[in-house]
C-alpha positions in Angstrom: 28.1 -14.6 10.6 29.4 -17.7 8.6 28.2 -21.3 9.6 30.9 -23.0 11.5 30.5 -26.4 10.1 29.8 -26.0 6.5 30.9 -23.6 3.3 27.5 -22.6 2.7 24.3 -22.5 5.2 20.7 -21.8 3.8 17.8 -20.3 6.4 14.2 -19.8 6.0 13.3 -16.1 7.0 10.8 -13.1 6.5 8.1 -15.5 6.3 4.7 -13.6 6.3 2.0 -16.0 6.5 -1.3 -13.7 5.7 0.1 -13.6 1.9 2.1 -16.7 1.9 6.0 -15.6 1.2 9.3 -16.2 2.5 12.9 -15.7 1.4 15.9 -18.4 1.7 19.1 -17.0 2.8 22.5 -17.8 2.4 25.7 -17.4 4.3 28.6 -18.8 2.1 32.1 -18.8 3.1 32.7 -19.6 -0.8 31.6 -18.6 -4.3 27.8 -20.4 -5.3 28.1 -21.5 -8.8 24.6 -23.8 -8.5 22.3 -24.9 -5.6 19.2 -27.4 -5.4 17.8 -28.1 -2.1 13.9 -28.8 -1.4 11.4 -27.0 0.2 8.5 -29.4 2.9 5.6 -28.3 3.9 3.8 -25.9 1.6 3.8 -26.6 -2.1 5.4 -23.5 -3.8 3.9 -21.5 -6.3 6.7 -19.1 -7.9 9.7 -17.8 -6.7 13.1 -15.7 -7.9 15.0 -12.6 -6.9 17.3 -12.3 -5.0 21.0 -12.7 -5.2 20.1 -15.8 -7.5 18.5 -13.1 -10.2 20.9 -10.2 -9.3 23.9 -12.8 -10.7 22.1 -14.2 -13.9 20.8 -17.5 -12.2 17.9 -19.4 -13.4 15.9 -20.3 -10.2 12.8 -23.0 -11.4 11.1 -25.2 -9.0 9.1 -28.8 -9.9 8.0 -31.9 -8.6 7.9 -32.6 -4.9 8.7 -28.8 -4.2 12.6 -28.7 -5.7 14.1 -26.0 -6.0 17.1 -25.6 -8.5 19.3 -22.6 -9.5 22.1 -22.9 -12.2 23.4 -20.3 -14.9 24.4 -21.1 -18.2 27.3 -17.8 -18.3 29.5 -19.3 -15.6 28.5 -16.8 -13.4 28.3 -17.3 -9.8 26.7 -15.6 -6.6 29.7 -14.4 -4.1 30.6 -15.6 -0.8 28.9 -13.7 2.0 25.2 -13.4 3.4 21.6 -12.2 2.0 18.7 -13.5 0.3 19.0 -15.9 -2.4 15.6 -15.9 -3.2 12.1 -15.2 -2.6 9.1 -17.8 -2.6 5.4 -18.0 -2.5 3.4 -21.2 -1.4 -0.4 -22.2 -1.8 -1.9 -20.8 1.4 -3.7 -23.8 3.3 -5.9 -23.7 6.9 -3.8 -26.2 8.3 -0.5 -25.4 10.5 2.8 -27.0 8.9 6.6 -26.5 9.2 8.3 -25.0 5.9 11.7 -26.7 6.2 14.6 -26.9 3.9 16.7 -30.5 3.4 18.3 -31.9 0.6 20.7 -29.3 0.1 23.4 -29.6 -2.6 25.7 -26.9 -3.3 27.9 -26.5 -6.2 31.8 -24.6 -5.6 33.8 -23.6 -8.7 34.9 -25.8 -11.2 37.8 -27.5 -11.5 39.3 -29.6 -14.8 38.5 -32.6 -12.6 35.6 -31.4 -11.3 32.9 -29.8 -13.2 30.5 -29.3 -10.2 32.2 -29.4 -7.1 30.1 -29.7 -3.9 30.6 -27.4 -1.3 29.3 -28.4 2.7 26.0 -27.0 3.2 23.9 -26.7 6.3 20.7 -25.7 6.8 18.0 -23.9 9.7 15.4 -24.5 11.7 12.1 -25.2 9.9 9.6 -22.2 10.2 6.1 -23.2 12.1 2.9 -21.5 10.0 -0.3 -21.4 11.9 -2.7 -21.6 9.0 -6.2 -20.3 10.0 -9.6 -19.1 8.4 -8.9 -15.3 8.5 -9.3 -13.6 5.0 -7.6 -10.7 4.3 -8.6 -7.5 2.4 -7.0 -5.2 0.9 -7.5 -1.9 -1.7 -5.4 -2.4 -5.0 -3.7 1.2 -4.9 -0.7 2.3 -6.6 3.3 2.4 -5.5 2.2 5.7 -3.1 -0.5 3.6 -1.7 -3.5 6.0 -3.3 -5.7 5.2 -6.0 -3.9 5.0 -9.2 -4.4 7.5 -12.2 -5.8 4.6 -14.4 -8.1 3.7 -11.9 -9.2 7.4 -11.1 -9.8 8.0 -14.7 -11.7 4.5 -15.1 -13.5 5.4 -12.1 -12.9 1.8 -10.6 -11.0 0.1 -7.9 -10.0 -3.2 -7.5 -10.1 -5.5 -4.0 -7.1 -7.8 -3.5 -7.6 -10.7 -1.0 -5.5 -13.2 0.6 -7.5 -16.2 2.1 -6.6 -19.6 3.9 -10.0 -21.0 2.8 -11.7 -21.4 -0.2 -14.5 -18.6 -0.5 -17.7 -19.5 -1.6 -19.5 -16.5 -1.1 -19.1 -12.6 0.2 -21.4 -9.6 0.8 -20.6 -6.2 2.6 -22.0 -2.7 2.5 -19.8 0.3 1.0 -21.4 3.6 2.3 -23.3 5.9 0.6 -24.2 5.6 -2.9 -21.2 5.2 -5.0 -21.7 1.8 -6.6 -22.4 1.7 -10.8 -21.5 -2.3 -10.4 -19.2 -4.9 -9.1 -17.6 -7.5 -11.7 -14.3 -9.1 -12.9 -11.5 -10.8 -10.6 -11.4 -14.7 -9.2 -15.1 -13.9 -8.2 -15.9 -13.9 -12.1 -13.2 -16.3 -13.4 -15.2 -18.9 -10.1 -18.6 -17.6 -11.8 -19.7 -16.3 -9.2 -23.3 -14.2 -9.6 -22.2 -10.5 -8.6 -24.7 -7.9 -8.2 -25.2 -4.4 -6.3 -27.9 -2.4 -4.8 -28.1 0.8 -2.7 -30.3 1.0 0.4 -32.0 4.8 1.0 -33.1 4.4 4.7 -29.3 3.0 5.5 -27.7 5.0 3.3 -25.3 1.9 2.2 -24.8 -0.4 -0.9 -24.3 -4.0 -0.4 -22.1 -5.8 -3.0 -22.8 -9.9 -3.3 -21.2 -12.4 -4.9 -22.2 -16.4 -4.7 -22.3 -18.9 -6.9 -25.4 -20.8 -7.7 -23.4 -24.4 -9.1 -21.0 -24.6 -5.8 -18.0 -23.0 -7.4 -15.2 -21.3 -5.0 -12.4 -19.1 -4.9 -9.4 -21.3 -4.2 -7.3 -19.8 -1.0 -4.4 -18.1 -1.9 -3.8 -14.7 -3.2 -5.5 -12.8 -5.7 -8.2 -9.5 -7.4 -11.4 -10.4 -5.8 -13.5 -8.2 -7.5 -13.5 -4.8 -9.1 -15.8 -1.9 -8.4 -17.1 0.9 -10.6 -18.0 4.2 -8.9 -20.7 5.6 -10.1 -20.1 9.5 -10.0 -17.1 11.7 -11.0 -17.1 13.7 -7.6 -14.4 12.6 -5.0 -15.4 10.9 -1.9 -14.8 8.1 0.9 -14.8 4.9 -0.4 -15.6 2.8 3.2 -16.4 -0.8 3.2 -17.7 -2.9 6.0 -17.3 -6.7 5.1 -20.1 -8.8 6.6 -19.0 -12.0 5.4 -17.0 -14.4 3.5 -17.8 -17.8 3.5 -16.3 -21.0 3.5 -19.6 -22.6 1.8 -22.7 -21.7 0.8 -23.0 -18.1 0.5 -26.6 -18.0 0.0 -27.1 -17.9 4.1 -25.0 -14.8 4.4 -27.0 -12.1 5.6 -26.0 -8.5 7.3 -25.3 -8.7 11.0 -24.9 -12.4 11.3 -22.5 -14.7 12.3 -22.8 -18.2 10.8 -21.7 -21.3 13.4 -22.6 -24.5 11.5 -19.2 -26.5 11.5 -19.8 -26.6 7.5 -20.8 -23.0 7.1 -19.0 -20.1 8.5 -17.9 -16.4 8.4 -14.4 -15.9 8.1 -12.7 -13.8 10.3 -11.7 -10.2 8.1 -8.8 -8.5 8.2 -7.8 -4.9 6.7 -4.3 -4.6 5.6 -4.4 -0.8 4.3 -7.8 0.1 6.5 -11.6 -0.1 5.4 -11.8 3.3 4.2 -9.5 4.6 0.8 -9.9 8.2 -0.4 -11.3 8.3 -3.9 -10.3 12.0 -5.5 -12.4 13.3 -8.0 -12.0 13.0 -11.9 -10.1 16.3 -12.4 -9.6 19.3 -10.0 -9.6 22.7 -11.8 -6.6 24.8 -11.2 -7.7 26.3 -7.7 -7.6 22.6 -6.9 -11.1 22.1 -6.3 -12.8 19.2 -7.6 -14.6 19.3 -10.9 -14.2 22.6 -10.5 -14.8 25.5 -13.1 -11.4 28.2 -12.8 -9.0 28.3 -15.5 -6.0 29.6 -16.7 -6.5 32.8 -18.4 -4.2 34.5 -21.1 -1.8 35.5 -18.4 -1.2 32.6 -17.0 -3.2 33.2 -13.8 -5.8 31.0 -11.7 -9.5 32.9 -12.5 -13.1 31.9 -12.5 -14.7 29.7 -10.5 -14.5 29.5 -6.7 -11.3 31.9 -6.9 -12.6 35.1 -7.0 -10.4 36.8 -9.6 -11.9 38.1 -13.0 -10.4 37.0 -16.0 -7.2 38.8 -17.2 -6.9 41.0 -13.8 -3.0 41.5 -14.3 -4.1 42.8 -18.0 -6.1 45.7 -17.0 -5.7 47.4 -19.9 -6.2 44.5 -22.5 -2.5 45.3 -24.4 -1.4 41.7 -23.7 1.7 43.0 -21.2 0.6 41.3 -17.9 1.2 42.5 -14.4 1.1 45.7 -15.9 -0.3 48.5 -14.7 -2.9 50.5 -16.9 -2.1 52.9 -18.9 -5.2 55.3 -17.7 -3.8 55.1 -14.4 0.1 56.2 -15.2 
């Protein structure tokens, strides 16, 4: 529905806080042939899409969080309703109000008028919470499984989201699947990685901290990538300990940390704590490094299938599902 008062009325909406995006909607009674308005509360870190992209505009963003989006073809965005673009902000522990004022609006131009302004309105600010939490998350492909790079490579990556800076993390992976942990914003922070596999517990711990107070800043990001050591397929299961918001070096298995300076953040799964890690190659009977083949016929044989090679060629004369000539 149109806004009553104005030509063109701008909203904040599908805000989701954990990974710090929203989207700006429009509802314009007329045709959008520029906008600038400015965004308080969070400090923005990119943004585009939308109907803004979909019609050729340039959407670019500076200081003191303005956004402006023009076109140099003379295109314009239509009247009616959507998104006109998509943000992201610098996650922060603090609450705030994202709120959009200092709307301008450009209409179509005139010989006496190359930028007309068109009435704009805008909505209600948007309340974040902030918080501590810290979320995790499995880097998989489009249809959420591990991706055929990364099944090949034998590694996979762990994405995080985090209010807080992160000075430190450990947490056990079970079993002993572990070659090594590097790369990510826990190497680009220098943070010392290293892994080791416990027998009795049947788990391997993963630690990063840094040694000269380094952090990851919050906000979104690879946190570190793990190399599997084995070619098999298995259950890749992690249970995250802690992630700290200083010195890492007090992080230990099992414990909580309450000093007001030093704290475990609160961990939250996003696509579960357990990703299915298939095996290197399946042979044709689908079974995991498995030995069966294709023989000259084109059928599954070998391996775990039971089937000889070339039994729909009995008689060797290369005619398949044939029947042999000794028993005509």
């Amino acid at each position: 529905m149109f806004a009553q008062d104005s030509d063109v009325h701008l909203s904040i909406s599908n805000v989701n806080e954990p990974y710090g995006t929203f989207d700006v909607l429009y509802d314009a009674q007329e045709d959008i042939y520029g906008f600038q308005f400015q965004v308080t509360g969070v400090d923005i870190t990119s943004g585009g899409g939308g109907a803004a992209e979909v019609n050729g505009f340039n959407t670019s963003w500076g200081l003191d969080n303005v956004v402006l989006g023009f076109t140099f073809s003379g295109s314009s965005i239509p009247a009616g309703s959507g998104v006109l673009a998509s943000f992201s902000y610098q996650l922060s522990p603090e609450p705030a109000d994202i709120c959009i004022v200092g709307t301008i609006v450009a209409g179509e131009p005139t010989p006496e008028n190359f930028a007309p302004e068109l009435s704009s309105s805008n909505g209600a600010c948007h309340h974040i919470d902030g918080g501590e939490e810290v979320h995790i998350s499995f880097d998989l492909g489009q249809d959420g499984e591990v991706s055929p790079e990364d099944i090949i490579s034998r590694t996979l990556s762990l994405n995080y989201s985090s209010f807080v800076n992160i000075s430190g993390f450990q947490f056990g992976i079970d079993g002993d699947y572990i070659e090594s942990a590097s790369g990510g914003e826990a190497a680009a922070a220098n943070f010392n990685l290293s892994n080791y596999y416990n027998n009795a517990a049947d788990m391997s711990t993963v630690l990063g901290l840094s040694f000269s107070g380094t952090t990851i800043p919050a906000g979104v990001g690879t946190l570190v990538s793990l190399t599997v050591n084995t070619d098999e397929e298995f259950n890749l299961c992690i249970n995250i300990d802690c992630v700290n918001g200083s010195d890492a070096a007090n992080c230990v298995l099992n414990t909580t940390l309450t000093n007001s300076d030093l704290h475990s953040a609160e961990i939250i799964y996003d696509n579960g704590n357990c990703q299915f890690f298939p095996a290197l190659w399946y042979d044709c009977n689908d079974t995991p490094l498995g030995e069966a083949y294709e023989d000259d016929c084109g059928d599954c044989v070998g391996g775990t299938t039971g089937n000889a090679e070339n039994f729909n060629d009995p008689d060797g004369d290369g005619v398949c599902n044939a029947v042999a000539a000794n028993d005509e």
